[in-house]
C-alpha positions in Angstrom: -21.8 -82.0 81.0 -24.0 -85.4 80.9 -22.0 -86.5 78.0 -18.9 -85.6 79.7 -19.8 -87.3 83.0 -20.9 -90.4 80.9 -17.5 -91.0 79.4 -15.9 -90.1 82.9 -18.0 -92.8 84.6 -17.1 -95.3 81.5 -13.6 -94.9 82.3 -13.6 -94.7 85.8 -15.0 -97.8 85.9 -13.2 -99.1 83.1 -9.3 -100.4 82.7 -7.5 -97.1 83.0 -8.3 -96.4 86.7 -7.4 -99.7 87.9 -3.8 -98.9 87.3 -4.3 -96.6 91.1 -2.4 -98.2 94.0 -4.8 -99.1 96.5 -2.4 -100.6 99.3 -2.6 -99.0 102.8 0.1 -97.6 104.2 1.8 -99.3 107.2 2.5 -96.5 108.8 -1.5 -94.9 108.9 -2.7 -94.6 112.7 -5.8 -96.4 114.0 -9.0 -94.6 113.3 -10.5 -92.4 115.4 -14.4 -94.2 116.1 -15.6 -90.7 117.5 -16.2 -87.8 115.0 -18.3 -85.8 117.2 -16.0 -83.0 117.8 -15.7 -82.6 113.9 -19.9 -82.8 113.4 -20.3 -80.3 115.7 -20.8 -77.2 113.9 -21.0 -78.7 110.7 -22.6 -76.7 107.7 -24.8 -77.8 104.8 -24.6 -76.7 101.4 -28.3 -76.5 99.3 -29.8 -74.9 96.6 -32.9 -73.0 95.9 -34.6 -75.6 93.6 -33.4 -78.8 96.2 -34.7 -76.4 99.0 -37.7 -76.4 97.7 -38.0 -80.5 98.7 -37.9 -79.5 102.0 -41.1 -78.8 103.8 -39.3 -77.9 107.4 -35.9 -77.4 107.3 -35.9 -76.7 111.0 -37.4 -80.3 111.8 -34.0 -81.9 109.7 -31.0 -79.6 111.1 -30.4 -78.1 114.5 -31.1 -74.6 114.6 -28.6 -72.0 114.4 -26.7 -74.8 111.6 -25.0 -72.6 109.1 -25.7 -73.1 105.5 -24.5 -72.0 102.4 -27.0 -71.0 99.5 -24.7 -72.6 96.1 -25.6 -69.8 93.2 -25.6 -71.9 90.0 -25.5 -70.0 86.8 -29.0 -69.5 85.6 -30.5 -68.9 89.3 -32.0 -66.0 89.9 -30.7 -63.6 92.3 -35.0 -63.1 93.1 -34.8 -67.2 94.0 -31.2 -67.0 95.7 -33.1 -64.2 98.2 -36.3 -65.6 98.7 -34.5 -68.9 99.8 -32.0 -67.2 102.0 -35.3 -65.2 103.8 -37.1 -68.5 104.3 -33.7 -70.3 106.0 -33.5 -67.1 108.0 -37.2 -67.5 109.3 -36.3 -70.8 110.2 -33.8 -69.8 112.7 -31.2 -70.8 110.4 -27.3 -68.5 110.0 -27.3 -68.3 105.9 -24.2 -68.1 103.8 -25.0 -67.6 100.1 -22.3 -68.0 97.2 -21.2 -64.7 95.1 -19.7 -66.4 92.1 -17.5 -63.8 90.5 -18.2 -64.9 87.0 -21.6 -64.8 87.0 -22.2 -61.5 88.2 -22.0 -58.5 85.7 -20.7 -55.7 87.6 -20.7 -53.6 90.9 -23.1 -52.2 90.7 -24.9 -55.8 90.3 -23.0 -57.3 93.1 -23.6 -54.2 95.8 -27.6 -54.9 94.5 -27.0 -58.1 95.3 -25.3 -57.6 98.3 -28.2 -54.8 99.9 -30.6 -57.2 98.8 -29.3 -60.2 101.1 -29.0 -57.5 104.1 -31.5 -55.9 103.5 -34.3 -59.0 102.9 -32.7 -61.7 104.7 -30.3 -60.5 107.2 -27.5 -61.7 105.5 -24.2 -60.9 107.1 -22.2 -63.9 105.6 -20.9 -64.9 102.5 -18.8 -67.7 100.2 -16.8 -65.7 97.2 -15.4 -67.9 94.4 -14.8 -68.2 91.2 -17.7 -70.0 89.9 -18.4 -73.0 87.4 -18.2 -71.0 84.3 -15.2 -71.0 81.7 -16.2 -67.6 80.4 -16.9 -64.5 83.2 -20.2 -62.6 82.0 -19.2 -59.3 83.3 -16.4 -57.4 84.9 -15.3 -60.4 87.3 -13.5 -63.5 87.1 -12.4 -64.0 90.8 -12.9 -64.1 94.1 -10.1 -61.6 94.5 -11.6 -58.7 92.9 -14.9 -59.0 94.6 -13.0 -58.5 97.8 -11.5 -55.6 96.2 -14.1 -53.7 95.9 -14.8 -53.2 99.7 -18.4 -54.1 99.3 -18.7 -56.2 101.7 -16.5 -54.4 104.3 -19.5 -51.3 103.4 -22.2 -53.5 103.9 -20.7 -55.3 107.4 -20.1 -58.5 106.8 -19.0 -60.3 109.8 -17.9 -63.5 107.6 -16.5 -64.6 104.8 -15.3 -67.5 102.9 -12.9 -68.8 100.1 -12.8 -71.4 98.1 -10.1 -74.6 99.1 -9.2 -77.0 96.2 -7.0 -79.9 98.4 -6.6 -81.7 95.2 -5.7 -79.1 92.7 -8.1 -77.1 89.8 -7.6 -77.9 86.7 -9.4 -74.5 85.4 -7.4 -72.7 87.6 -4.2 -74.5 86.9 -4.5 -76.5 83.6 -0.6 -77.8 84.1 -1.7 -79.5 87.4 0.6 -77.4 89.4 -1.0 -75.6 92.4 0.9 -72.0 91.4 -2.3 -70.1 90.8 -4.4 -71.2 93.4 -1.5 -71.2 96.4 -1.0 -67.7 94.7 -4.5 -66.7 95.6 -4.5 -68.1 99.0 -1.8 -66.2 99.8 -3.6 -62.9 98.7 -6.6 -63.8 100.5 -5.0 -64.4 103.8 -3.2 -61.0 103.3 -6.2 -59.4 102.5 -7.6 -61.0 105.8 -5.6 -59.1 107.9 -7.1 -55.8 106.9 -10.8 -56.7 106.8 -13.1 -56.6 109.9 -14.7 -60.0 108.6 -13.4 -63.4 110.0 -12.0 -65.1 107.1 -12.1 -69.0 106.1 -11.4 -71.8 103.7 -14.2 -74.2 102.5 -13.1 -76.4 100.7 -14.6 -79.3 97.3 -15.5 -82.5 98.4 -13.0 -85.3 98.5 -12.9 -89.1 99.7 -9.3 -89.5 101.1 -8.2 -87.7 103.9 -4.4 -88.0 103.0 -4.7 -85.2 100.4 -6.5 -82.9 102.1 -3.7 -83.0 104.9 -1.3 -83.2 102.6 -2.6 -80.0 100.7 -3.6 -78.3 104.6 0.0 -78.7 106.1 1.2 -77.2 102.6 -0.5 -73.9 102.8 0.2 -73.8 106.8 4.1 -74.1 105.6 3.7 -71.2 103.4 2.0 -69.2 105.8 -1.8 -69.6 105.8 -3.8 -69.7 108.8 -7.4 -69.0 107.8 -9.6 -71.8 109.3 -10.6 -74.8 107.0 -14.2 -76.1 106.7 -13.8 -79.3 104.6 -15.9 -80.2 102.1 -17.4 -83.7 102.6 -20.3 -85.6 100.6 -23.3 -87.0 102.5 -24.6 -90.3 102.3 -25.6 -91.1 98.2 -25.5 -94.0 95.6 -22.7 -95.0 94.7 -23.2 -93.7 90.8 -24.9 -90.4 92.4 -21.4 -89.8 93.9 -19.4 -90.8 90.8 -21.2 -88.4 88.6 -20.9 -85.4 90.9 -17.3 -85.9 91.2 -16.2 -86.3 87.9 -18.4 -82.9 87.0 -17.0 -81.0 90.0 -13.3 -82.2 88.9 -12.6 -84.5 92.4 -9.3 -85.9 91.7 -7.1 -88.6 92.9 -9.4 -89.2 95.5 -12.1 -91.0 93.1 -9.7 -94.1 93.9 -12.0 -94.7 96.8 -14.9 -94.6 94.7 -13.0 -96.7 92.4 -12.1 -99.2 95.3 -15.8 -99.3 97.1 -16.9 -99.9 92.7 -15.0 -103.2 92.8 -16.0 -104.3 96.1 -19.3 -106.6 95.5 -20.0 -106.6 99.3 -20.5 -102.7 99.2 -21.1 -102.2 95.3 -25.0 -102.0 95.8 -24.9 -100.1 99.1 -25.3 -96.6 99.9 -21.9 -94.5 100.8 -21.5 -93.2 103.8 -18.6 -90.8 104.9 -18.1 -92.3 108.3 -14.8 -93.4 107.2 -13.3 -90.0 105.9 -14.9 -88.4 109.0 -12.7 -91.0 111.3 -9.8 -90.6 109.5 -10.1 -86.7 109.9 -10.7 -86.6 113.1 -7.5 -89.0 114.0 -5.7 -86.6 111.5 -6.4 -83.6 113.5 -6.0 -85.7 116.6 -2.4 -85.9 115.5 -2.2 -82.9 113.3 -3.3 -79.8 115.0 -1.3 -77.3 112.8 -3.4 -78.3 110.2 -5.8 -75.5 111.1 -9.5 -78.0 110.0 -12.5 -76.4 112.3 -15.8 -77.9 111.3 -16.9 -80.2 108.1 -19.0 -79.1 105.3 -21.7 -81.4 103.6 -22.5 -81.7 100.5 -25.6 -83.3 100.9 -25.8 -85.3 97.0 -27.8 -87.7 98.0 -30.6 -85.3 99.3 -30.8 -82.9 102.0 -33.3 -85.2 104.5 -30.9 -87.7 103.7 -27.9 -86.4 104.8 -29.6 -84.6 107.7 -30.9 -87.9 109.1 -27.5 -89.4 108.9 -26.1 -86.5 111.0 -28.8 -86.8 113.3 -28.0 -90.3 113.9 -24.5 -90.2 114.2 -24.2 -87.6 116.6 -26.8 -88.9 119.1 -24.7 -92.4 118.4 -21.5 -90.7 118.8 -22.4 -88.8 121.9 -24.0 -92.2 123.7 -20.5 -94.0 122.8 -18.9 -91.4 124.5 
């Protein structure tokens, strides 16, 4: 992957990408200054080993904050647990990943899943996929996780799918959207004969226009579950270039690309103040588009992002 993302950077940077059209359009509405409405109830993505950073978590995040445990191949289901007991302590609603691929059977995922009840209280969960070419057991979707009524047995009261705004390429190598529109549209069936509220969270982008673009799309055809949209918190510049590339961000990188070029913001930290106003004016305008909360990706660090939260939602609810 290092290699990979090395030669991504080198030509992001490089000639190819600066054939992207970066000229506004005429028509886009004034931005929105306040993004409170979209903060509040925002949820946090971590891990066990960047968990481990944190001394306090409740001291960072407000209680009650939801966040999702990410469950990278080669964690240990023992470290996925003990992480999700320690948020729970914390007063903190927990939301760990089951990748499909990773797991090796049913009877591995219902362990899995008693253990999360059982341990931490866990009545919430992400299914996807997962960021492995080859499955390691019986699974290779989100789908057939839900199919086998664990979590229904276990009493789940939540659970989430994976949103892709800008396409997946492992999903759909021809760069169409078939397979993954497909799946939405099995998921949203499926959500109206579980007890568990269903929703979308979605990868991290840095353009609102696709993620509308993709939202109003899957509204058209029929798909109401309620979108959490991935954003990234504040990072370095190259931080955020080298994540993207690895998780497969697409045309949105041209803001990246744009913010690369720009000497006056080239050394600065990103923030994603600007996404978060043009979200919020989108939804403003765009109700149908069914977007309920924001999900951070905290890549520069989770203190980090936390602080920036903090800050803008105290200077968001004094502006108001």
């Amino acid at each position: 992957i290092l290699s990979k993302t090395k030669a991504g950077i080198d030509t992001f940077l490089g000639v190819k990408m600066t054939l992207l059209n970066f000229k506004k359009s005429k028509d886009q509405p004034a931005p929105i200054k306040d993004f409170n409405g979209l903060l509040n109830g925002f949820s946090m993505e971590i891990m066990p080993r960047t968990a481990e950073k944190v001394e306090s978590f409740a001291n960072i995040l407000p209680k009650d904050t939801l966040i999702y445990i990410a469950h990278i191949d080669g964690t240990s289901i023992d470290d996925m647990v003990r992480t999700a007991v320690r948020l729970g302590n914390e007063g903190f609603k927990v939301m760990p990943h089951f990748p499909a691929r990773i797991i090796k059977d049913k009877p591995t995922l219902s362990d899995w899943i008693d253990r999360y009840v059982s341990e931490a209280g866990v009545k919430q969960a992400l299914l996807l996929a997962g960021g492995i070419d080859t499955p390691k057991g019986s699974f290779d979707s989100s789908m057939q996780l839900l199919e086998t009524e664990l979590f229904d047995k276990y009493g789940f009261t939540d659970l989430n799918v994976a949103g892709h705004p800008e396409g997946n390429k492992d999903i759909d190598p021809d760069n169409t959207n078939k397979n993954v529109d497909m799946a939405l549209e099995w998921k949203q069936k499926f959500s109206e004969r579980t007890d568990a509220n269903m929703g979308i969270t979605t990868q991290f982008a840095f353009d609102s226009v696709p993620i509308f673009e993709w939202a109003n799309r899957i509204n058209a055809a029929g798909i109401t579950l309620p979108i959490n949209v991935g954003v990234a918190g504040p990072a370095k510049l190259q931080t955020l270039i080298k994540f993207a590339i690895a998780c497969g961000v697409g045309p949105s990188l041209k803001v990246l690309q744009k913010r690369a070029l720009d000497l006056t913001k080239l050394l600065l930290p990103y923030e994603p103040t600007e996404i978060l106003e043009a979200l919020a004016t989108g939804v403003s305008k765009n109700p149908n588009a069914n977007i309920s909360s924001i999900h951070f990706f905290p890549l520069g660090g989770i203190k980090t992002n936390a602080e920036w939260i903090s800050n803008n939602l105290t200077k968001n609810i004094k502006s108001a």
